[in-house]
C-alpha positions as CSV (number, residue, x, y, z in Angstrom):
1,X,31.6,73.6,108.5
2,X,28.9,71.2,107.2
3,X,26.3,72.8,105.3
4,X,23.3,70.6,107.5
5,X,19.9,72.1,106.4
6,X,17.3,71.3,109.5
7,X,14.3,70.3,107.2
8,X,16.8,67.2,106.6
9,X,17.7,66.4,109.8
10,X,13.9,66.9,111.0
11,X,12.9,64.4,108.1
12,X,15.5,62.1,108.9
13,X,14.8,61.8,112.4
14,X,10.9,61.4,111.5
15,X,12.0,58.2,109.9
16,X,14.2,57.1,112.4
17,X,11.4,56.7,114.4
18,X,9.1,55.2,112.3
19,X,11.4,53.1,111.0
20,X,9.2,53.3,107.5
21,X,9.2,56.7,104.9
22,X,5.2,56.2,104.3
23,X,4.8,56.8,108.0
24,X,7.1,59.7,108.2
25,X,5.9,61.4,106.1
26,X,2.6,61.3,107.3
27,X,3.3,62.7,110.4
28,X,5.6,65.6,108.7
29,X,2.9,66.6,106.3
30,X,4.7,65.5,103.0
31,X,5.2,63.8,100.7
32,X,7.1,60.3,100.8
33,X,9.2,61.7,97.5
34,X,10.1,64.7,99.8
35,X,11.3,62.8,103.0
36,X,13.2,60.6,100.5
37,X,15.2,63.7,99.0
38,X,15.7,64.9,102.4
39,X,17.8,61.8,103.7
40,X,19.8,61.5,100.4
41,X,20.6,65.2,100.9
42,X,21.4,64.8,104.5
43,X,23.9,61.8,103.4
44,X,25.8,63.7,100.8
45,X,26.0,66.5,103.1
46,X,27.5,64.2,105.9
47,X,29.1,62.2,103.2
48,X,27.1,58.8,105.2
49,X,24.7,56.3,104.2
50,X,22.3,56.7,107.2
51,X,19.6,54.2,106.4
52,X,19.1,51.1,104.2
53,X,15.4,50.2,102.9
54,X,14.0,46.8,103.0
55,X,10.6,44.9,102.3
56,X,9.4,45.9,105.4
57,X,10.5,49.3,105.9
58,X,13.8,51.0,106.6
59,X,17.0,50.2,109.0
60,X,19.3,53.0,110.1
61,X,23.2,52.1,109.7
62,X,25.5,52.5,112.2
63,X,25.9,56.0,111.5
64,X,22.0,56.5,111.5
65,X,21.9,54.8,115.0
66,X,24.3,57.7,115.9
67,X,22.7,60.4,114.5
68,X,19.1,59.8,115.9
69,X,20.8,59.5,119.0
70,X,22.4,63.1,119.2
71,X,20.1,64.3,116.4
72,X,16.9,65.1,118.3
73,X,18.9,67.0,121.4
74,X,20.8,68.9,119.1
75,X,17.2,70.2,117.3
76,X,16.3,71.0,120.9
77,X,19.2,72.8,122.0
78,X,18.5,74.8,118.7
79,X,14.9,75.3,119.3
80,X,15.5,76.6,122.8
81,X,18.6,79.1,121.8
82,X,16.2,80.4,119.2
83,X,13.5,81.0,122.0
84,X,16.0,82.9,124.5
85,X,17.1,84.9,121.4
86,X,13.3,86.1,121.1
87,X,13.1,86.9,124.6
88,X,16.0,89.0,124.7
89,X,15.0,90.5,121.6
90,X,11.3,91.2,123.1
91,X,12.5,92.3,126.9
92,X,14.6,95.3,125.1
93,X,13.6,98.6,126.0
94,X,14.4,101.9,127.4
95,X,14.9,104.7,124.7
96,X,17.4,105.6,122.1
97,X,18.1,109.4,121.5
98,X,18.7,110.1,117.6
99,X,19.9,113.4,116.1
100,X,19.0,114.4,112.4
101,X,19.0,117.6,110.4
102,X,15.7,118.0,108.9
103,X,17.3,118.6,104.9
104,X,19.2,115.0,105.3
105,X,16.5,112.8,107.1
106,X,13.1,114.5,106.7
107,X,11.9,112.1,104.2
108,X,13.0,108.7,106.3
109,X,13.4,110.0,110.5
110,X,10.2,110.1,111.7
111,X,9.7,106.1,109.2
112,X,12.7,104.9,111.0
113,X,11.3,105.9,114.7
114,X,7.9,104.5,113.9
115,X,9.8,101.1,112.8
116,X,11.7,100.8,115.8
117,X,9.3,101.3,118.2
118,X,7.2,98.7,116.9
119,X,10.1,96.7,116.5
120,X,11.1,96.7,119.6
121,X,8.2,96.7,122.3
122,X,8.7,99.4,125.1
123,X,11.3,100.8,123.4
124,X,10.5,105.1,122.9
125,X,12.9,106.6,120.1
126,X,13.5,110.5,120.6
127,X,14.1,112.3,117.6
128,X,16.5,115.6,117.9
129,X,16.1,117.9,115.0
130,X,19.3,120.5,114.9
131,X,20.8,122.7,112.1
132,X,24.1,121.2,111.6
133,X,26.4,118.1,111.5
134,X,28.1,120.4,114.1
135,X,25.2,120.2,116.5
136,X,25.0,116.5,115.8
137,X,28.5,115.8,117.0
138,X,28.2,118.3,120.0
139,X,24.9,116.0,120.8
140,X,27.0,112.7,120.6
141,X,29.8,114.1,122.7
142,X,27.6,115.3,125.2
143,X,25.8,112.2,126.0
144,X,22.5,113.4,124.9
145,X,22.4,111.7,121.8
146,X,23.0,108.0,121.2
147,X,23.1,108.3,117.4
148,X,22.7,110.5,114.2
149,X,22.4,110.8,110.6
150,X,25.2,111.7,108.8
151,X,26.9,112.0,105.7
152,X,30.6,111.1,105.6
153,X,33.1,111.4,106.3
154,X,32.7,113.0,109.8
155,X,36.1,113.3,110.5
156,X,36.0,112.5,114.1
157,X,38.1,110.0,115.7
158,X,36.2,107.7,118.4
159,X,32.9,107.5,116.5
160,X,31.5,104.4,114.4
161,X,29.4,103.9,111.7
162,X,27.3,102.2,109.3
163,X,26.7,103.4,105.8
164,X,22.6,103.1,104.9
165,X,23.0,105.4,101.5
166,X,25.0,106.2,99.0
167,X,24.3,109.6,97.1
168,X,25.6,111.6,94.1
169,X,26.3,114.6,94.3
170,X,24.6,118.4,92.7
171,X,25.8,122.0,92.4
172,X,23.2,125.3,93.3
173,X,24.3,127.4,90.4
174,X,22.5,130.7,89.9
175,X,19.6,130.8,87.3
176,X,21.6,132.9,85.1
177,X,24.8,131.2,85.2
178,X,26.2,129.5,81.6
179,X,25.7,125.7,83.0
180,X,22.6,126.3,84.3
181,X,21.2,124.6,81.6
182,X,23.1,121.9,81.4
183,X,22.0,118.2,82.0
184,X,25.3,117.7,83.7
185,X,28.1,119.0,84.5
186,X,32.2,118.2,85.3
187,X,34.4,119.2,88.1
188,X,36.3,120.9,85.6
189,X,34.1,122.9,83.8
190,X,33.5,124.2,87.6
191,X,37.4,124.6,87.9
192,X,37.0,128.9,87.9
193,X,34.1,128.9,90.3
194,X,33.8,130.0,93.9
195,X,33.0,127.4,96.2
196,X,30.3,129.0,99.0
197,X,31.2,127.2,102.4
198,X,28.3,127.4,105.0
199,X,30.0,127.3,108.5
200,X,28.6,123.8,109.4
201,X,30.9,121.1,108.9
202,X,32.0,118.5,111.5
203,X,35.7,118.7,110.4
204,X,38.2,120.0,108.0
205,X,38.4,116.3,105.7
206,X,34.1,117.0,105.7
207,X,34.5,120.4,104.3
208,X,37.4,119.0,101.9
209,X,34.9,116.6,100.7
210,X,31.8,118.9,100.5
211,X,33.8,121.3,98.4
212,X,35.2,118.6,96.3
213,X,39.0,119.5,97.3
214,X,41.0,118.9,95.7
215,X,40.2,119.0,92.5
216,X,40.2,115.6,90.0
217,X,43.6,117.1,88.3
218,X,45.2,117.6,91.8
219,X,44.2,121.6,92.0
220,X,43.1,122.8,95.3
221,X,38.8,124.1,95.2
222,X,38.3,127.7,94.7
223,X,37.1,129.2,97.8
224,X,34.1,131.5,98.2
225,X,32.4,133.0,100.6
226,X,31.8,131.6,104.3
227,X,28.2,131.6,105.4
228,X,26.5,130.8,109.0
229,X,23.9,128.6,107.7
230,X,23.0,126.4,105.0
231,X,19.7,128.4,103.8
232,X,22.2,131.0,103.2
233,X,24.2,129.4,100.3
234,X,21.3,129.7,98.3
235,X,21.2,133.1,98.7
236,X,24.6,133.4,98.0
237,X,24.5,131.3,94.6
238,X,21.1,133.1,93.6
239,X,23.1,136.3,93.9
240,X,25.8,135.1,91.5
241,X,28.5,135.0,94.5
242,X,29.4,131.5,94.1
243,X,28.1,127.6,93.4
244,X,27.3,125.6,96.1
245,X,27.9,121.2,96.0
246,X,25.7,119.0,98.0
247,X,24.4,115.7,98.2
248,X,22.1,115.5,95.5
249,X,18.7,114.6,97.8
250,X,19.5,118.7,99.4
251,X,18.4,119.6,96.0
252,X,14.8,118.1,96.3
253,X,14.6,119.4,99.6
254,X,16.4,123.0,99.5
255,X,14.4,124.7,96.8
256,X,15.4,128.1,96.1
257,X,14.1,130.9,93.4
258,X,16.4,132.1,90.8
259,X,18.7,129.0,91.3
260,X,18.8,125.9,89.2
261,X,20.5,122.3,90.5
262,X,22.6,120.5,87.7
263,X,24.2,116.9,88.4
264,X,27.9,116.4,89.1
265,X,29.3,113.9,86.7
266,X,32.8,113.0,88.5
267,X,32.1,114.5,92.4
268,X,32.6,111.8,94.6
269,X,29.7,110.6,96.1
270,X,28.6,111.1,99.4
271,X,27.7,108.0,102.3
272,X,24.3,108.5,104.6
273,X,25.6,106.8,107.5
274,X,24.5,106.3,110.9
275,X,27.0,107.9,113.3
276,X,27.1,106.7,117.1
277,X,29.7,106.7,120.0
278,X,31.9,104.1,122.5
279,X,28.2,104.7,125.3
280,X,25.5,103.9,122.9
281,X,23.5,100.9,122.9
282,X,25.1,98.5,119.9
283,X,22.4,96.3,120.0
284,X,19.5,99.1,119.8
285,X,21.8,100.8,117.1
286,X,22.4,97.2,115.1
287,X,18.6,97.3,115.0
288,X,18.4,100.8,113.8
289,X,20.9,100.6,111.3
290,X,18.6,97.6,109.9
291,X,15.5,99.6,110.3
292,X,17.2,102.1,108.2
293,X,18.3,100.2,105.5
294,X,14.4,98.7,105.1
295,X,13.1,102.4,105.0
296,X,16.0,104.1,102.3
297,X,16.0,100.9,100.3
C-alpha cells in the first residue's frame, strides 16, 4: 500500500489548478517552499514525475493530468466517509451497564463513566458495585451487566477481554511476622507459609493464580484457611493464621491494623482487564476500553 500523505495530494491538486506554485500556495496558506516539498514527496511516494516547471508556471505530465482527474473525487469520497464516521459516532446512545468491585476500580470507575458519557452524547453508563469477581460474572451471565473490571485470568470460556493494566503483585503479612520488614520479598522465602483463600474467585486457574500455585520450583502453594470475604483475609493475616497475595493497588486500598504489605519480587503479575460477553455492545465497549486506558495511563 502506498504510503500517500493528504497534505500532498491537497497541495498538489492546489497547483493543478493554478497551474503556478506562487498561486497555490496562496490559496493553501503556505509557503511556496512548502507546496514544493509537498509535490516532490507525493512523486517519490507514487514513484511519478507529476508536473514539470516552466517560465511561465507549471505543466502537469501525463501522470499529473491523471491524478488531478481522480485526485479531487478521491479527497471527497474521503471527506464524506470521515463525516458519516462522525455521525455514527455522535447518534450512539442507549446505556452500557458496567460491574466493578470497589477495591479494584474505586480510584478510576466513576473517571471512566464520566468519560464516556461525555464521549458519547446520550449515552448513560450504570455503574454496579458488588463484592466479588463472583458477582461480576453472575452479572455478565445474567444479562444485567454488559461489562466489568477484572483482573485475569477469569477462567471463563465465552468471555473477551482487553487488558488496560498491568500490576505487580504484594503479600498482607502480620505486623509481627520475620519479613514484615522487609523491602521485598521472594516466593520462596514464602514457601512454608499458609496461603488465606477468600471464597471469591471466578474459577479454579484465578485462584491458582491469586495464590501463586504452583510455586516457581514446581511445588504446589500451601493452603490456608478459606474465608467468605476479602475484608476477612486481613483479619486472618493480622491474627498470624496465614499471608494473603494480591494485586499490589489492594494494598493502598485495603488498609488493615497490625498488618504490614511487602512487594513480591518473582509473583507473576496480574492484568486489569475489561471483561464483557458474546450480547454486549462491541462498539460501546471498544470506546470504553479506550476511555480506560486514557484514565489508568
Amino acid at each position: 500500500m502506498i504510503d500517500l500523505d493528504l497534505r500532498h495530494l491537497e497541495s498538489f491538486l492546489a497547483v493543478a489548478r493554478e497551474l503556478n506554485i506562487t498561486r497555490a500556495a496562496t490559496r493553501l496558506h503556505l509557503t511556496q517552499q512548502a507546496v514544493s516539498t509537498h509535490v516532490q514527496q507525493l512523486e517519490r511516494s507514487l514513484r511519478v514525475t507529476l508536473l514539470v516547471r516552466t517560465s511561465r508556471g507549471v505543466l502537469l505530465t501525463a501522470a499529473g493530468e491523471e491524478l488531478a482527474a481522480g485526485g479531487q473525487a478521491a479527497l471527497a469520497d474521503l471527506e464524506e466517509l470521515t463525516e458519516r464516521v462522525r455521525h455514527t459516532a455522535r447518534r450512539q446512545s442507549g446505556s452500557l451497564r458496567l460491574a466493578c468491585c470497589p477495591y479494584a476500580t474505586s480510584l478510576f470507575a466513576a473517571e471512566v463513566a464520566d468519560a464516556m458519557e461525555s464521549a458519547v452524547p446520550g449515552l448513560s453508563v450504570e455503574l454496579s458495585s458488588v463484592r466479588s469477581p463472583r458477582e461480576e460474572l453472575e452479572l455478565i451471565e445474567a444479562g444485567t451487566a454488559d461489562a466489568a473490571f477484572m483482573w485475569l485470568p477469569v477462567g471463563v470460556p465465552g468471555l473477551r477481554h482487553a487488558v488496560v493494566r498491568t500490576d505487580s503483585r504484594a503479600v498482607a503479612l502480620s505486623a509481627s511476622h520475620p519479613l514484615a520488614g522487609c523491602a521485598s520479598v521472594s516466593l520462596a522465602e514464602l514457601s512454608g507459609e499458609p496461603v488465606v483463600r477468600p471464597d471469591v474467585y471466578a474459577s479454579a486457574e484465578s485462584e491458582r493464580h491469586w495464590i501463586a500455585d504452583p510455586r516457581p520450583d514446581g511445588s504446589p502453594a500451601p493452603l490456608g484457611p478459606s474465608v467468605a470475604q476479602i475484608e476477612e483475609c486481613l483479619l486472618m493475616v493480622a491474627r498470624g493464621r496465614g499471608v494473603w497475595l494480591a494485586p499490589e493497588p489492594l494494598s493502598r486500598w485495603v488498609p488493615a491494623v497490625n498488618v504490614r504489605w511487602v512487594p513480591v519480587s518473582d509473583a507473576e503479575p496480574s492484568e486489569l482487564a475489561v471483561v464483557w460477553g458474546e450480547r454486549a455492545p462491541e462498539p460501546l465497549v471498544a470506546r470504553l476500553v479506550a476511555e480506560v486506558a486514557k484514565v489508568v495511563g
